[in-house]
N, C-alpha and C positions, 0 to 999 in steps of 0.2 A: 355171268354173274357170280358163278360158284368161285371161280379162278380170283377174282376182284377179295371175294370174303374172303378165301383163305390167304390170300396176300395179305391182308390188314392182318390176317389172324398171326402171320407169321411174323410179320411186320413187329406186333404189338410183342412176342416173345425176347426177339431176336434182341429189341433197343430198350429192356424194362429200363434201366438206368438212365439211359438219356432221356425218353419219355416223361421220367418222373421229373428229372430235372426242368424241360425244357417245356410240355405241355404241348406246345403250337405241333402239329404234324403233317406233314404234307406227303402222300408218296406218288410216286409217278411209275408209270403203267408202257412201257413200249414195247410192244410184243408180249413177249413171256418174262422179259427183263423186269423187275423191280425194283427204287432206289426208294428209302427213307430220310427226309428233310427236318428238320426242327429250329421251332423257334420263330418268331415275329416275322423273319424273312424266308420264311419256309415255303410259301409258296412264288415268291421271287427264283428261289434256286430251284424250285424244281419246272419252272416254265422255262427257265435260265437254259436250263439240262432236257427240254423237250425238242419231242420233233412232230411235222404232222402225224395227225391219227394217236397222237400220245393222250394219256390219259390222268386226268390228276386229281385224286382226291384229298379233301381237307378236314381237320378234325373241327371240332368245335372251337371258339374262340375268336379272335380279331388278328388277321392277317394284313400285314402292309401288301397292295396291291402293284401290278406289274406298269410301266410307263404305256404298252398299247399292247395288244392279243392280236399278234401277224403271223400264228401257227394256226393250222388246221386240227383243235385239240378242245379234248371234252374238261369240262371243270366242274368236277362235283365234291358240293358242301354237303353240310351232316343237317339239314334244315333251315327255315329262314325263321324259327319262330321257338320262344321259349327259349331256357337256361344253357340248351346244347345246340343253340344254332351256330354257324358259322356264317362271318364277319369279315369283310372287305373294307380296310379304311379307305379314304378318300386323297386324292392329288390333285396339283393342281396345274393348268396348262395353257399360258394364253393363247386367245387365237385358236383353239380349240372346237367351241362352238359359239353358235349366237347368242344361246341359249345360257348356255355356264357354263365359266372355264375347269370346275373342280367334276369329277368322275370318279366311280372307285372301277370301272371297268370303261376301256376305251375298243372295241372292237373292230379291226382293221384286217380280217380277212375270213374267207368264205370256212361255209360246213363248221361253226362253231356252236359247241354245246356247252351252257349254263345252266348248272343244274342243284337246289337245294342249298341257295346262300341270301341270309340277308342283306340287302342293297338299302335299307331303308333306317337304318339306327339314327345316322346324321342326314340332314337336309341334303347335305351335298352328297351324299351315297349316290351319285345318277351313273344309267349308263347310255353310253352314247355309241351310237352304229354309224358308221362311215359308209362306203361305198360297196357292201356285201350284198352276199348272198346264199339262202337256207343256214338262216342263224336260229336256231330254239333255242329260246329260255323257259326253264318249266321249275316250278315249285320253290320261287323267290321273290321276296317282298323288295320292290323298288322304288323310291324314291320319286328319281322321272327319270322317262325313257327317251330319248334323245335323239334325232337323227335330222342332219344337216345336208346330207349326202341319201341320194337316189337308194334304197336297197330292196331285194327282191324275195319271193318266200319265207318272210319271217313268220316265223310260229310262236305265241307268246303263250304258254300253258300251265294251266292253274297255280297261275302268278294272282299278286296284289303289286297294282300299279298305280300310285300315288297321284300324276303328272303325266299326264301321254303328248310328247312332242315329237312325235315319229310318224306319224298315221298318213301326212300330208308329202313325204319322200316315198312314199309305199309303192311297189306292188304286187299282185298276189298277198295280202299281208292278214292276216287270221289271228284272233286272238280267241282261245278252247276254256270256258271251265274259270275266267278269272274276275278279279274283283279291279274294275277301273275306276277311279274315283270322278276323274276330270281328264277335257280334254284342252287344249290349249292352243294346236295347228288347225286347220282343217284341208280335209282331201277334196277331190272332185271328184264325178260324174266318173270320169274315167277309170279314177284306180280305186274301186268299191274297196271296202273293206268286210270283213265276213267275222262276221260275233255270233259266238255260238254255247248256251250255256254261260252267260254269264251277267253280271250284276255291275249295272251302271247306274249310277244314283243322280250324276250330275252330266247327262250325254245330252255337251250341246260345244261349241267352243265360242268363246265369248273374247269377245272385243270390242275398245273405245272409239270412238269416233265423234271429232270437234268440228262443231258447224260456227259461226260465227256469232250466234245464242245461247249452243245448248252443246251439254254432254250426253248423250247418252249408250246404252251399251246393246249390239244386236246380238242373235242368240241364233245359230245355224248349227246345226247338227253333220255328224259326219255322215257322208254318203257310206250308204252300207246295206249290208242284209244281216238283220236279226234275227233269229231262230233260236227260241228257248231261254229268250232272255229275261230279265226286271230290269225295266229302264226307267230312270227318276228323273225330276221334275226339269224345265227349262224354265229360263229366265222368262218372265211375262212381259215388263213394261218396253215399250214400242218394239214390241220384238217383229224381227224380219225371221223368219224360218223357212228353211227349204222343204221345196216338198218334192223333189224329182231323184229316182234313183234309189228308192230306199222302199225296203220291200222288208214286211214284218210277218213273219211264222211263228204262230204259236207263243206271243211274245204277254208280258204285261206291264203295264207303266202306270207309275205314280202320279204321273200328270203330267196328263198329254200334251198341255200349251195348245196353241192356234196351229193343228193341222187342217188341209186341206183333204178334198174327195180323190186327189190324181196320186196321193200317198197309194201303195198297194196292204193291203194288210189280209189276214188269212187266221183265224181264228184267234183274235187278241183281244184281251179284257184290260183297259181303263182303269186301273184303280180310282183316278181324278176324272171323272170325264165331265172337265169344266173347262171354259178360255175365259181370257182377258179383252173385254170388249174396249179397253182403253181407260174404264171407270170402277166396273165392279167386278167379279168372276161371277159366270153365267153356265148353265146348262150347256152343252157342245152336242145339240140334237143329233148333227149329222155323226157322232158317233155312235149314236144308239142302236144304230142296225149292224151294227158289227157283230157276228158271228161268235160266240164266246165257244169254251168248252172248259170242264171241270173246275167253275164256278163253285165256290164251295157253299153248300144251304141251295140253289138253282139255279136259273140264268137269268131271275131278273135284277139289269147291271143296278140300277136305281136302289133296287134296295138289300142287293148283297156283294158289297165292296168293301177291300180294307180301307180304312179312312181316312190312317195315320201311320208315321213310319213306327209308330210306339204297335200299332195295330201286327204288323209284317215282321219287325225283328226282335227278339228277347236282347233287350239292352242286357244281361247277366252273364252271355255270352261274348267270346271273342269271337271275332271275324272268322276263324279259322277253323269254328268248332261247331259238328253238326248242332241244328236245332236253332242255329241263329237265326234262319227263317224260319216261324211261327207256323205261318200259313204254308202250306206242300201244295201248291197252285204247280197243276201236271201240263208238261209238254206233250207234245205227239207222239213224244217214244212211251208215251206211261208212266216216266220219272218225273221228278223235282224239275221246274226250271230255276235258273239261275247256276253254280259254279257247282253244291252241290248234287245236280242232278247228272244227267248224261252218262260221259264217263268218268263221273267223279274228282272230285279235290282232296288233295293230301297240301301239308305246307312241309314234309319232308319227300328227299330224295326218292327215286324209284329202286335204285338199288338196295340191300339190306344193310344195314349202319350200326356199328358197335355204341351201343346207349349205355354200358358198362361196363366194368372188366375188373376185377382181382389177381393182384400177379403177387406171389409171394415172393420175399427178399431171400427167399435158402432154400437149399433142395432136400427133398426130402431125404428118405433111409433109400431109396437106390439111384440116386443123382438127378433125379428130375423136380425144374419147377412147376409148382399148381398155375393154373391160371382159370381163372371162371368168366365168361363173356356170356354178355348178354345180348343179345340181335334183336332188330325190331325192321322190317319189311313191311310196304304198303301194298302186297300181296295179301 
């Protein structure tokens, strides 16, 4: 990590003129080797100039991105969020996926690291996974996440994931710490998916279906195991919901919809604990004996629950920034659930990241130029 800083550091002396000129910076990391890129195509040339196990970090700003990612090579932005995030435009590719043809990353080989870039500015910011394996993405706002093609050990960590079309190609596949809006695929029985610390508002995947009457829409959730999560409301009307395979730790949900007694569950508190009988929303007795813990005010669910999302999150807040949940409703380890409890959420890089710098244009009385930097670490 030290090696990383003081290469930007040297970096930043070495190119004051072209930097000021050019802005965009890209440098790349191959051994002890270090080259400096600038410019809109800056992180073109230096993937262009990589090799596996290469490493490439980018400045702030909007970078034109690569045609496919078929090295074994890490990619770290300066944040996904605020004035100094770093920015992946998007391309486009037919016959690409089912999904959408446009991508600002296409991932096409094993042990790749994505780390600390916004995916999320345009609609079409998606990234799409092919046929890998142990790809992490950690600390990036995306779009939708994509995969067409089978892939294994993926780690998606304290990300904001807009669209999840991946879940159903999975396996082994874990998402730590992040914020999933919706889902869109669904998995089976077989390749569980594992949620952990994290905040799903809308965890169901929904889809149409035309009978020769009627439209309507069923509402199934991904197979999975929950632990420490907030999970928000499912679609009620004629809803079909699975109840096999999904096993809830320490979890809490804005509303539950119509689950069944063969669900496993382990000390989970209901924020809704109402169903849809077909006509009106109703009491859901059989979740009343559910085992609660750290209930805020006691345990009885009836008459201490949040009871609106206005109740759970300070709209004043951005997603990103502690305090956005109101209520500190404790998991099993003694923390927050949801993204920021566990091991915590940054929406910047894990490495340290120059957030500013002064370089003077002339040297002083005995030849050297000042330079003042400013560092910021999620340490």
């Amino acid at each position: 990590m030290k090696k990383i800083l003081i290469a930007m550091v040297c970096l930043i002396v070495v190119g004051v003129q072209s930097m000021k000129a050019q802005g965009l910076t890209a440098t790349l990391q191959i051994d002890d080797r270090m080259f400096a890129y600038y410019g809109v195509d800056a992180f073109k040339e230096a993937y262009a100039a990589a090799s596996n196990g290469a490493v490439i970090t980018l400045s702030a700003g909007m970078f034109n991105t690569v045609d496919s990612i078929t090295k074994q090579v890490t990619i770290i932005g300066n944040g996904c969020v605020g004035d100094g995030r770093t920015r992946l435009d998007y391309m486009s590719k037919s016959g690409i996926s089912t999904v959408s043809s446009y991508y600002s990353l296409l991932v096409n080989a094993n042990n790749v690291r994505i780390e600390g870039i916004d995916l999320y500015y345009y609609s079409n910011n998606n990234v799409i996974i092919r046929k890998v394996s142990n790809l992490k993405v950690s600390h990036c706002r995306i779009s939708k996440l994509i995969a067409d093609h089978n892939h294994t050990n993926t780690i998606i960590d304290q990300c904001y994931v807009g669209f999840d079309y991946s879940i159903h190609k999975s396996e082994n596949m874990c998402f730590k710490n992040c914020f999933i809006n919706e889902f869109n695929y669904l998995n089976s029985a077989s390749n569980l998916i594992y949620f952990t610390n994290c905040y799903i508002p809308k965890y169901y995947y929904s889809y149409s279906t035309n009978t020769t009457s009627t439209s309507y829409s069923s509402t199934i959730r991904p197979y999975a195991v929950y632990k420490n999560c907030i999970l928000g409301y499912c679609s009620y009307s004629y809803s079909s919901v699975n109840s096999t395979s999904e096993n809830y730790f320490n979890g809490y949900f804005l509303s539950p919809g119509s689950r069944t007694e063969s669900e496993y569950y382990n000390n989970v508190f209901f924020l809704y604990p109402y169903k849809y009988d077909g006509t009106n929303f109703i009491q859901n007795d059989d979740l009343l004996s559910v085992k609660l813990i750290s209930v805020p005010g006691g345990t009885n669910r009836k008459d201490n629950h949040v009871t609106t999302y206005a109740d759970l999150i300070d709209s004043s807040k951005s997603w990103y920034e502690p305090g956005f949940f109101k209520t500190e409703l404790l998991g099993d380890d003694g923390k927050q659930v949801g993204y920021f409890g566990g091991t915590g959420f940054s929406p910047n890089p894990s490495i340290p990241r120059i957030t500013d710098s002064t370089i003077d244009s002339y040297t002083d009385a005995s030849g050297k130029i000042n330079v003042k930097i400013k560092v910021a670490s999620n340490q």
